[in-house]
C-alpha positions in Angstrom: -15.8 -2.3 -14.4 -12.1 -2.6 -14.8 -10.8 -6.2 -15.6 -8.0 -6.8 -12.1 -5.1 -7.5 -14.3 -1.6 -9.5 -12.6 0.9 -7.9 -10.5 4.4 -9.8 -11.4 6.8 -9.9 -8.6 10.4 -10.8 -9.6 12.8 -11.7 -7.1 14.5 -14.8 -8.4 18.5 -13.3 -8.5 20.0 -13.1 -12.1 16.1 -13.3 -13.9 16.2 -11.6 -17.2 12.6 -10.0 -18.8 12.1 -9.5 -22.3 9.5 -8.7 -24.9 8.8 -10.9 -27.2 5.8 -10.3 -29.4 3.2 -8.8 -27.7 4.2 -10.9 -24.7 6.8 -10.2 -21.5 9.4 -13.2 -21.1 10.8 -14.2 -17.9 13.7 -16.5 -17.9 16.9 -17.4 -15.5 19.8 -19.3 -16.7 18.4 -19.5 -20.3 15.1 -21.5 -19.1 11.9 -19.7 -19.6 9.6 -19.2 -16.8 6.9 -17.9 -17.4 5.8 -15.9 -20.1 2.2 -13.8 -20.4 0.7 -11.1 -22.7 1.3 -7.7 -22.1 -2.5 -6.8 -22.1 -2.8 -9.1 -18.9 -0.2 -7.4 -16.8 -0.4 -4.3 -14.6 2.7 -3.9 -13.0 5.8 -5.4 -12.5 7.7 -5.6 -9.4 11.7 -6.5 -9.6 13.8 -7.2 -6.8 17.9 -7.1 -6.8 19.7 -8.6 -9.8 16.6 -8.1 -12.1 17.7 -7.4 -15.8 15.4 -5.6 -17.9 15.6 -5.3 -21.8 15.6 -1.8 -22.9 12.7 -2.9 -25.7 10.9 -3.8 -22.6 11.3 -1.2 -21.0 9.7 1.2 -24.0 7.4 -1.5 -24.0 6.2 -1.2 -20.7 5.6 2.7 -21.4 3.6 2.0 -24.3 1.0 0.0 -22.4 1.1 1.6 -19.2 2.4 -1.0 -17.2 3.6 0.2 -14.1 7.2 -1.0 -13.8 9.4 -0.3 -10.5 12.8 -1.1 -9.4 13.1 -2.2 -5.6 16.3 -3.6 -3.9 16.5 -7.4 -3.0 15.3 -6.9 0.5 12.6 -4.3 -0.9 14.4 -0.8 -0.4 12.2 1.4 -3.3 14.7 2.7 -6.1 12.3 4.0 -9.1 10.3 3.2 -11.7 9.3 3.7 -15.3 7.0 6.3 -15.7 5.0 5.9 -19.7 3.7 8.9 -21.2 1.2 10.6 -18.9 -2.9 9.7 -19.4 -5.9 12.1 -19.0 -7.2 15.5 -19.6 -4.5 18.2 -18.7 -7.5 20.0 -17.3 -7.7 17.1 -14.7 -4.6 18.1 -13.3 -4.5 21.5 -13.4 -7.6 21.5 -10.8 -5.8 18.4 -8.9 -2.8 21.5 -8.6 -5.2 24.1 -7.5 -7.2 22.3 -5.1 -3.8 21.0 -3.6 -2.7 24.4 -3.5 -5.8 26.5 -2.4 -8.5 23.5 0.0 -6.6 20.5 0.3 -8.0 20.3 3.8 -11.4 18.6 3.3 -9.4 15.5 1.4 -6.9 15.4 3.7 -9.6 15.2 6.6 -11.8 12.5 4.7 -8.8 10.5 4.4 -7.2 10.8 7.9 -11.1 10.1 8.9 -10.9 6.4 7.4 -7.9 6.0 8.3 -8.2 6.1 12.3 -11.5 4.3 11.8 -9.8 1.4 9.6 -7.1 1.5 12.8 -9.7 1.3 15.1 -11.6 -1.8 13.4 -8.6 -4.2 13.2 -8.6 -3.3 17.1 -12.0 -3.8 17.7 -11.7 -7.6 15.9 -9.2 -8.3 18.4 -11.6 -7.7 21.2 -15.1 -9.3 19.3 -12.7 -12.3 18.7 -10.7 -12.7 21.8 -12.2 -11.0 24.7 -11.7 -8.0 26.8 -7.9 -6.7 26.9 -8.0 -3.0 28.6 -5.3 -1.1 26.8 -6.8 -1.8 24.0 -10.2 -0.7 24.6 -8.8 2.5 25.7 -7.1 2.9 22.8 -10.2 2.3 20.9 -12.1 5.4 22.9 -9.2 7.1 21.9 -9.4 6.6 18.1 -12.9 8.0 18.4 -12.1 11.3 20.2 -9.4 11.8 17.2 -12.3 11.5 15.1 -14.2 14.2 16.6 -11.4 16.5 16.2 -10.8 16.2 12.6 -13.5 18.2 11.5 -12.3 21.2 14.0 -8.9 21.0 12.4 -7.9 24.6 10.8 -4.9 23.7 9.2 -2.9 20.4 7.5 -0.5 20.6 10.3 -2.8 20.0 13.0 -4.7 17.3 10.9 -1.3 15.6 10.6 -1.2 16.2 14.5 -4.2 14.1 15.0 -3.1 11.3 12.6 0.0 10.7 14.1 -1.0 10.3 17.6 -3.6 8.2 16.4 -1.0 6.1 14.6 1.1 6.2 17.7 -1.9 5.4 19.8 -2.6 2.4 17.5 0.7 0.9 17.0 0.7 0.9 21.0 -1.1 -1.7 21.8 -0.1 -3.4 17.9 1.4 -6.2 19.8 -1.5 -7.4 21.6 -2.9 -8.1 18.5 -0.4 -10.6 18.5 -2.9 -13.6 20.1 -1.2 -16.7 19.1 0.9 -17.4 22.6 3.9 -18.6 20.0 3.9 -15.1 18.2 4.2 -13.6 21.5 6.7 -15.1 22.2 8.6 -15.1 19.0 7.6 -11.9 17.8 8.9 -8.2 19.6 7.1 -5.4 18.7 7.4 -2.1 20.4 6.4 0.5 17.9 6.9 1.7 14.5 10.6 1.6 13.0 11.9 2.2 9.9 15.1 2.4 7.5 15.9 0.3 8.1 13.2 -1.8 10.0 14.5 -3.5 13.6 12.1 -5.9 13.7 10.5 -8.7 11.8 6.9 -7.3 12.0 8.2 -3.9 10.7 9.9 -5.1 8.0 6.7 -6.9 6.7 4.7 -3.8 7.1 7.3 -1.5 5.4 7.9 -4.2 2.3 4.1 -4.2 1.8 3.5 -0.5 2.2 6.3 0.1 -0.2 5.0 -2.3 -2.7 1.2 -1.0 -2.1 2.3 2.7 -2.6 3.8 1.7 -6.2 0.5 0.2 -7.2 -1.6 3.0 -5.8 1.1 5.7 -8.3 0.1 3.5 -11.3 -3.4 3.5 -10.8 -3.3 7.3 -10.1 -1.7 7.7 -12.8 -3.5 5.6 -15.2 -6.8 7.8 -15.0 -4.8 11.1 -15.2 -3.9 12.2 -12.0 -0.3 13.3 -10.8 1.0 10.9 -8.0 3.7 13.7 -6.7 1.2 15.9 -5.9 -1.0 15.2 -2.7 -3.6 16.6 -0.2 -2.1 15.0 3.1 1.9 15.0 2.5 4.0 17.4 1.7 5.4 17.6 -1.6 8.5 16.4 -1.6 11.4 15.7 -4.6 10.8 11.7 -5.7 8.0 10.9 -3.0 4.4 10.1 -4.5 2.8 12.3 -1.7 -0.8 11.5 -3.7 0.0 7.9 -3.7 1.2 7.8 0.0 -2.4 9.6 0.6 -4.0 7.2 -0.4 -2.3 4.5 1.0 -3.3 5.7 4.4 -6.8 4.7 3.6 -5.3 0.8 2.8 -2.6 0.3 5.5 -4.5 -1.1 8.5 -7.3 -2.7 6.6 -5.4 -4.6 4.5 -1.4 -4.6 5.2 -1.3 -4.1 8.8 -4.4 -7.0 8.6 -2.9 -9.3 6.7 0.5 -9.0 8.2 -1.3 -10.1 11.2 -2.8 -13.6 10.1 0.7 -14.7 8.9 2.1 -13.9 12.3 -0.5 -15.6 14.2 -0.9 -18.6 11.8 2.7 -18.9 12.6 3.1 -18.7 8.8 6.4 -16.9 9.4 8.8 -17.3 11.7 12.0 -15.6 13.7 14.1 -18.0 11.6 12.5 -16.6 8.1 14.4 -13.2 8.8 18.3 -12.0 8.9 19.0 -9.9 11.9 22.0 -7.6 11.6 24.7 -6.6 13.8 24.0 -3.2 13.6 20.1 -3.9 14.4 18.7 -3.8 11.1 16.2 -6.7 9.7 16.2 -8.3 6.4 13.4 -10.5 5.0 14.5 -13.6 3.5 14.0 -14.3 -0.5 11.2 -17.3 0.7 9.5 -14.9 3.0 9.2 -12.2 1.0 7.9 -14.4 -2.0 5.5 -16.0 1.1 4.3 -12.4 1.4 3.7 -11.6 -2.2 1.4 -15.0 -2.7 -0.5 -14.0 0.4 -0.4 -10.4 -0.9 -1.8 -11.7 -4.5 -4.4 -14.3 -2.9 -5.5 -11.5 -0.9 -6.2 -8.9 -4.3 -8.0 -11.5 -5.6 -10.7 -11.9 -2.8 -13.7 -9.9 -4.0 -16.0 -7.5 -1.9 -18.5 -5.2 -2.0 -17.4 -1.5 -2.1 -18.9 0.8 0.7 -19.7 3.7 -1.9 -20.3 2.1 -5.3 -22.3 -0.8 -3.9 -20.8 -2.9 -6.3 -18.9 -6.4 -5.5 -15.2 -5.4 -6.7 -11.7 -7.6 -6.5 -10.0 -6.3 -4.0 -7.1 -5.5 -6.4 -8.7 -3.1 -8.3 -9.6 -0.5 -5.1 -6.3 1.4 -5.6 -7.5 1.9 -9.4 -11.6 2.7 -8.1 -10.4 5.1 -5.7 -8.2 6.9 -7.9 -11.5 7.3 -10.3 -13.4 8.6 -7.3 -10.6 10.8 -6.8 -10.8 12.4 -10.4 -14.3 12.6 -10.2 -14.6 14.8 -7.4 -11.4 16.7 -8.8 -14.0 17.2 -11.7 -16.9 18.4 -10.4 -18.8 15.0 -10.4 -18.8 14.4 -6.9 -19.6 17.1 -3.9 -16.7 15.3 -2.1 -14.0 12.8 -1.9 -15.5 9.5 -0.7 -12.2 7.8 1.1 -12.3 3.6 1.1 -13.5 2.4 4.8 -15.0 -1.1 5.0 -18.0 -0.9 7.0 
């Protein structure tokens, strides 16, 4: 099994990173801060005034680390993209299936991920009693279920996910059962660029940061991250990548999200609320949900289809091995991540 290698997260304004050796240097104001060998890092994450070497850079390539470019207040800009890994047979039958049958993937995945929503509402109500919009929304989830496998086409599958997703995010703020959160905390559905609320900025920073992983790891065992099942191809989206990131959301952003809220880990005052209604995570905050993030990867469990206890880290990277496998021949279907 795959050694879980570090994700670097740089967001300390005016850092400089460097190669030196066969190591990566960071330092800020001429002091190093930390400095680790190439062969332990699997992608680096830079945030605002983040200056890269260009011998890094080529150095980065040449080991496959998985370096992006993000603003300071997380806003995706690009990444470095090494030379390409795997059999070019590998992606010539990820391009035909996408072409020809991606419906059963797009199914399998759209499956786990109304089932994942459906869990982290059904914890809310084994852990803090009845609450009947929520148990509605719950029966709900299952009838979209039972649909999927009636679906003809990708647009009505994408039809069923999002009124799932609507569905769920619904009744998202009664998952909010610390009586401080509720009161702190305003959520009334999903909003983006920018986010106009605290909660949404969280899930969108993580999300974003997730979906980078996920391209890396697709692309690590040969896969092409542009090309998806689910999402339509689009110029300089990872539609694979955001495929796959439907099957992680709920489990483990929208989840974790969650426990920092109603730990009353983060607060109102940990955000910057614009005039014209846009909110900005604060440098602390954001390196509050990084640690959390990291501490999170590094929790093992046992994987639903291998059987085998796994960080939780490396899923992005197992899943995108599942995925070539079945793009192979090896397997009779995709077999999406769900946590039983």
């Amino acid at each position: 099994m795959r050694k879980l290698q570090n994700t670097l997260y740089i967001t300390r304004q005016g850092s400089y990173v460097h190669k030196e050796r066969e190591t990566l240097v960071i330092e800020c104001e001429h002091q190093k801060i930390m400095q680790l060998p190439i062969h332990a890092v699997a992608h680096v994450f830079c945030f605002g005034n983040v200056l890269v070497s260009p011998f890094l850079l080529g150095f980065c390539g040449e080991n496959k680390v998985n370096l992006a470019f993000f603003t300071e207040h997380g806003k995706y800009l690009g990444r470095l993209q090494g030379r390409q890994s795997g059999n070019v047979l590998l992606r010539r039958a990820q391009y035909r299936l996408s072409e020809q049958n991606p419906l059963p993937i797009a199914r399998h995945i759209i499956a786990a991920k109304i089932q994942a929503s459906k869990r982290v509402l059904q914890r809310r109500l084994r852990n803090h009693g009845a609450q009947p919009e929520v148990e509605h929304t719950v029966k709900m989830l299952n009838f979209s279920v039972t649909q999927l496998p009636n679906a003809a086409d990708l647009d009505t599958v994408r039809g069923i996910e999002g009124d799932a997703a609507a569905r769920y995010f619904g009744v998202f703020r009664h998952l909010l059962t610390a009586k401080q959160a509720q009161a702190d905390f305003v959520f009334d559905g999903r909003n983006r660029r920018p986010p106009r609320d605290p909660i949404n900025a969280m899930l969108s920073l993580l999300y974003s940061v997730l979906g980078k992983e996920i391209s890396g790891a697709l692309q690590s065992v040969g896969l092409d991250p542009q090309v998806g099942f689910l999402h339509a191809d689009r110029s300089g989206r990872d539609s694979l990548a955001q495929d796959i990131l439907e099957e992680f959301r709920a489990w483990l952003v929208d989840r974790l999200v969650l426990n920092l809220v109603n730990r009353e880990q983060v607060k109102p005052k940990d955000f910057i609320f614009d005039a014209s209604g846009a909110v900005q995570i604060k440098d602390d905050t954001r390196k509050l949900l990084f640690k959390a993030l990291h501490e999170r990867k590094q929790e093992k469990i046992q994987h639903p289809f291998l059987g085998e206890e796994v960080e939780i880290g490396l899923l992005p990277h197992i899943q995108a091995m599942l995925l070539s496998r079945h793009l192979r021949g090896d397997l009779a279907e995709y077999p999406p991540f769900l946590m039983r």
